[in-house]
C-alpha positions as CSV (number, residue, x, y, z in Angstrom):
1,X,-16.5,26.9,-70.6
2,X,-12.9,26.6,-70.0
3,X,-12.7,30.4,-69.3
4,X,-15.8,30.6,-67.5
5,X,-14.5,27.8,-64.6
6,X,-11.1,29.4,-64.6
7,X,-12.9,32.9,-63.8
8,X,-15.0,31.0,-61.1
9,X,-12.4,29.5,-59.4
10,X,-10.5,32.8,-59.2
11,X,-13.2,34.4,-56.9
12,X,-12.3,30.9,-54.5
13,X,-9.6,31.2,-52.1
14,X,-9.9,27.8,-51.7
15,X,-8.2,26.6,-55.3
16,X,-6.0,28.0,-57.3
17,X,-5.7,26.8,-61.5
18,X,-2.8,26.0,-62.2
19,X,-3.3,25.3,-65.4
20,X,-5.7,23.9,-68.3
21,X,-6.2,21.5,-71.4
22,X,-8.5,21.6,-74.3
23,X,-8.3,17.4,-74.5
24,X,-7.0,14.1,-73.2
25,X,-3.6,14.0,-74.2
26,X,-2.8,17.4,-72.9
27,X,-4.4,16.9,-69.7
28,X,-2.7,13.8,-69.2
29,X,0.6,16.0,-70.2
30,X,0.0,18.9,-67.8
31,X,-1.1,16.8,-65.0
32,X,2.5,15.0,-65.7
33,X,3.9,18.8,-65.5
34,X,2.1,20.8,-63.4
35,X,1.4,17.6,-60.2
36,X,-2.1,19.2,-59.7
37,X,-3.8,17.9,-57.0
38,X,-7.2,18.2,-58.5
39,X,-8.2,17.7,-62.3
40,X,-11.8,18.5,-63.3
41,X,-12.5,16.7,-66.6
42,X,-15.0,16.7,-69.5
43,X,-15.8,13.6,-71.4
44,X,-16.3,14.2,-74.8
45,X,-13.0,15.7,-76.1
46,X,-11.1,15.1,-79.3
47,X,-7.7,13.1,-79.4
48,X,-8.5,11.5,-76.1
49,X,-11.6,11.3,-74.3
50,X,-12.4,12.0,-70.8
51,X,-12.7,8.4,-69.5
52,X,-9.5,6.9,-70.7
53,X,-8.0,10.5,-69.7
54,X,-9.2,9.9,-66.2
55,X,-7.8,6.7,-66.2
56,X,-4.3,7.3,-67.8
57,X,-4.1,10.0,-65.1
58,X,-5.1,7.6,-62.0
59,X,-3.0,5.3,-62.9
60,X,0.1,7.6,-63.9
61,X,-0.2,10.4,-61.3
62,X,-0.9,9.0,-58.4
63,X,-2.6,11.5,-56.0
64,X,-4.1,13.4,-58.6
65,X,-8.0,12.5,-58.1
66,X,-10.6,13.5,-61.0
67,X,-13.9,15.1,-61.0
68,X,-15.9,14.5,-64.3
69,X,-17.7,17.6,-65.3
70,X,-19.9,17.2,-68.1
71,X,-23.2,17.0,-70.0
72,X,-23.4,13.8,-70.2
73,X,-25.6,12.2,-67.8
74,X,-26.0,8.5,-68.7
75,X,-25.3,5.5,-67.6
76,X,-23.0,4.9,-70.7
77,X,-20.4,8.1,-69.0
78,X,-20.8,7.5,-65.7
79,X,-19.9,3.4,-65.2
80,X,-17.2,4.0,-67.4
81,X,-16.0,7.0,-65.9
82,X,-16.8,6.2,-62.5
83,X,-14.7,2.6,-63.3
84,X,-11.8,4.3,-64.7
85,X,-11.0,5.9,-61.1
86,X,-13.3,9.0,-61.3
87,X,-13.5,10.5,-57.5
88,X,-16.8,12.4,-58.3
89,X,-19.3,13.1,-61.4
90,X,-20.9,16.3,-61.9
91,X,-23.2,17.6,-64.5
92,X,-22.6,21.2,-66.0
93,X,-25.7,22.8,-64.7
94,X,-24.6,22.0,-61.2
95,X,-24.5,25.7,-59.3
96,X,-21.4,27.1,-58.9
97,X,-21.7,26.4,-54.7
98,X,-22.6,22.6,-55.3
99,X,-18.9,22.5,-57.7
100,X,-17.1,24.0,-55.2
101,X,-18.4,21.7,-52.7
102,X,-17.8,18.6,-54.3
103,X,-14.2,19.2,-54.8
104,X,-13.5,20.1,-51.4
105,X,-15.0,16.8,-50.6
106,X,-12.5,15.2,-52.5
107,X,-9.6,17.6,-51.7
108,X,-10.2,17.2,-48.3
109,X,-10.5,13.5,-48.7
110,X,-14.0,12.5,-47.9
111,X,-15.0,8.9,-48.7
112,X,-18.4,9.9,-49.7
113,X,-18.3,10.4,-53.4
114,X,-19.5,13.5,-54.7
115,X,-21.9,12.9,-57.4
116,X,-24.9,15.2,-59.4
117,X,-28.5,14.0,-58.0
118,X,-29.5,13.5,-61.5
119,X,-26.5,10.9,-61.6
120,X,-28.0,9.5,-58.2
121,X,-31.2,9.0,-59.8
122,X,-30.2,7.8,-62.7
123,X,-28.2,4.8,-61.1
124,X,-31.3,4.2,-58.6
125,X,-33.5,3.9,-62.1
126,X,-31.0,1.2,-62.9
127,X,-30.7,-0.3,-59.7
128,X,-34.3,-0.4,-59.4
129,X,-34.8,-1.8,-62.7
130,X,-32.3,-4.7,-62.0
131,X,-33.9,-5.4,-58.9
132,X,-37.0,-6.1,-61.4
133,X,-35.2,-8.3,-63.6
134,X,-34.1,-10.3,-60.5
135,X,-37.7,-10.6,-59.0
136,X,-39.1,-11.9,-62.4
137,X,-36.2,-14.4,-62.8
138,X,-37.4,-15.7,-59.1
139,X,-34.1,-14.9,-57.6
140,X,-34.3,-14.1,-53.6
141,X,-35.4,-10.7,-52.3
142,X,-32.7,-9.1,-50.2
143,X,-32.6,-9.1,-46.2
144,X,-35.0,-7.2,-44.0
145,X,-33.7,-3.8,-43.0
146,X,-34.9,-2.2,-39.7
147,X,-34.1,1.5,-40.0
148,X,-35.2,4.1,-37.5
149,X,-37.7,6.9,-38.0
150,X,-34.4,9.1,-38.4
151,X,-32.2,6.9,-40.4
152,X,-35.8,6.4,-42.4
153,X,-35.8,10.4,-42.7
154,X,-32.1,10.8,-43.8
155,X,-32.4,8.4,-46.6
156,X,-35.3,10.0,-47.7
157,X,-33.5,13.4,-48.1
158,X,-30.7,11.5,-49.3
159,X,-32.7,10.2,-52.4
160,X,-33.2,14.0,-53.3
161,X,-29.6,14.5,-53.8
162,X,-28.7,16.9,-50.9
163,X,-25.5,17.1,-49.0
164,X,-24.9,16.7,-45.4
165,X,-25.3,20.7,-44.7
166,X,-29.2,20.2,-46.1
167,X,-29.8,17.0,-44.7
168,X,-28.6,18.5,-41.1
169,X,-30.9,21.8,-41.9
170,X,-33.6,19.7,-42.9
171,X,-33.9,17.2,-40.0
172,X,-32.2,20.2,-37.6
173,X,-29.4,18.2,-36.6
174,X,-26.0,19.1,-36.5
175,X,-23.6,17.9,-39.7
176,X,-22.4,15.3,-36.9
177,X,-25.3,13.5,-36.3
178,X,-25.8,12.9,-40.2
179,X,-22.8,11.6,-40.5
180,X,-23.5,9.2,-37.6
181,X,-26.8,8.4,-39.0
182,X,-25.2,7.5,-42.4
183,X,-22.9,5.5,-40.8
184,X,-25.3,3.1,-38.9
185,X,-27.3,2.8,-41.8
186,X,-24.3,2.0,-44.0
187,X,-23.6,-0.9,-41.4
188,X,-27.1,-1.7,-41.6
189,X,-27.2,-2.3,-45.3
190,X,-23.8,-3.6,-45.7
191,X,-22.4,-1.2,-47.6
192,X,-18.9,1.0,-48.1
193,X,-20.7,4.5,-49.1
194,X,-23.5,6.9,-49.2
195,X,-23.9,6.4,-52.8
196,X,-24.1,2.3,-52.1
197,X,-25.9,2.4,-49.3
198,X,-28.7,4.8,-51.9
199,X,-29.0,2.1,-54.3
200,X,-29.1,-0.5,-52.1
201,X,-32.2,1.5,-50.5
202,X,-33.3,1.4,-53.5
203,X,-33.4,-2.3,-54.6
204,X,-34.9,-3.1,-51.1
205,X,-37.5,-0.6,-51.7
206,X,-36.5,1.8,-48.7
207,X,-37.0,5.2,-50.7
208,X,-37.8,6.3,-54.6
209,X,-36.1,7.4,-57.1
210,X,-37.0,11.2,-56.4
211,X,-35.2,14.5,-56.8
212,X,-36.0,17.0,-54.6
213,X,-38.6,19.3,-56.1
214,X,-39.8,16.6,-58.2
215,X,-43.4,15.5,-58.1
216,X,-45.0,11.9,-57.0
């Protein structure tokens, strides 16, 4: 796998490797070495696992940001990892184009957090389940949200797991007008992020859990 991502970034001209690690402790090393700017880690490693990797890094090198890569989609990886300073969580059957994407997002210094749709879904089944357990414990529901036909629209698509270039191609807007549109509804739910403002869609009921292609 190692050799396969090394050989895929070399067709980039975006990134150069600059070097790799078959576990925690050496990644921790080389990142100490080498001042990478970007790390793309695995989770289930021997020595020292991805998670406390990722957070040994963060907290040691700052400027360095990590992008989990891995199998593992559950909820048991991705808090940790995502708590541990993660910039971005990515399952490996991501396509090469969607990779690529996610870490120029966080090389570029997006604030939206790059993050596999399954891994979307996965913490809107949570969310969505929580907002459950609150409902039958007789706790409040949340305020009303007034979204327009567009904003409406854009979460929709966002709940499939696309990016701003298929959101715009989908509504046929420009990649500006999403981002406006994510912004307003952001404000509109109260929240920092895409990924917040999803789940917080979620417990209010906005959209469902959904991946695009996925049936009803």
């Amino acid at each position: 796998m190692v050799q396969a991502l090394t050989n895929f970034f070399a067709t980039s001209e975006e990134f150069e490797v600059v070097g790799t690690a078959t576990d925690g402790v050496e990644g921790l090393a080389a990142c100490h070495e080498l001042g990478p700017e970007l790390v793309l880690m695995d989770l289930q490693m021997p020595r020292m696992n991805g998670v406390e990797a990722t957070g040994r890094i963060v907290e040691e090198c700052p400027g360095v940001k990590v992008v989990v890569l891995t199998t593992f989609a559950s909820l048991d990886f991705v808090l940790p990892a995502l708590r541990a300073g993660a910039s971005g969580f990515l399952v490996k059957d991501a396509e090469p184009d969607r990779i690529l994407s996610a870490l120029r997002l966080v090389a570029n210094g997006e604030e939206n957090m790059p993050i596999s749709p399954q891994v979307v879904k996965l913490l809107a089944d949570e969310a969505v389940g929580g907002s459950t357990e609150h409902k039958r414990h007789g706790r409040a529901p949340g305020p009303t949200v007034r979204l327009t036909t567009r904003e409406s629209e854009l979460l929709t698509l966002l709940a499939q797991g696309l990016n701003n270039r298929e959101m715009a191609a989908g509504m046929g807007v420009s990649e500006g007008s999403v981002k406006a549109y994510l912004g307003r509804i952001c404000e509109k739910l109260e929240v920092r992020d895409r990924l917040q403002a999803l789940i917080r869609a979620y417990e209010l009921g906005l959209v469902k859990p959904k991946l695009a292609g996925e049936e009803d």
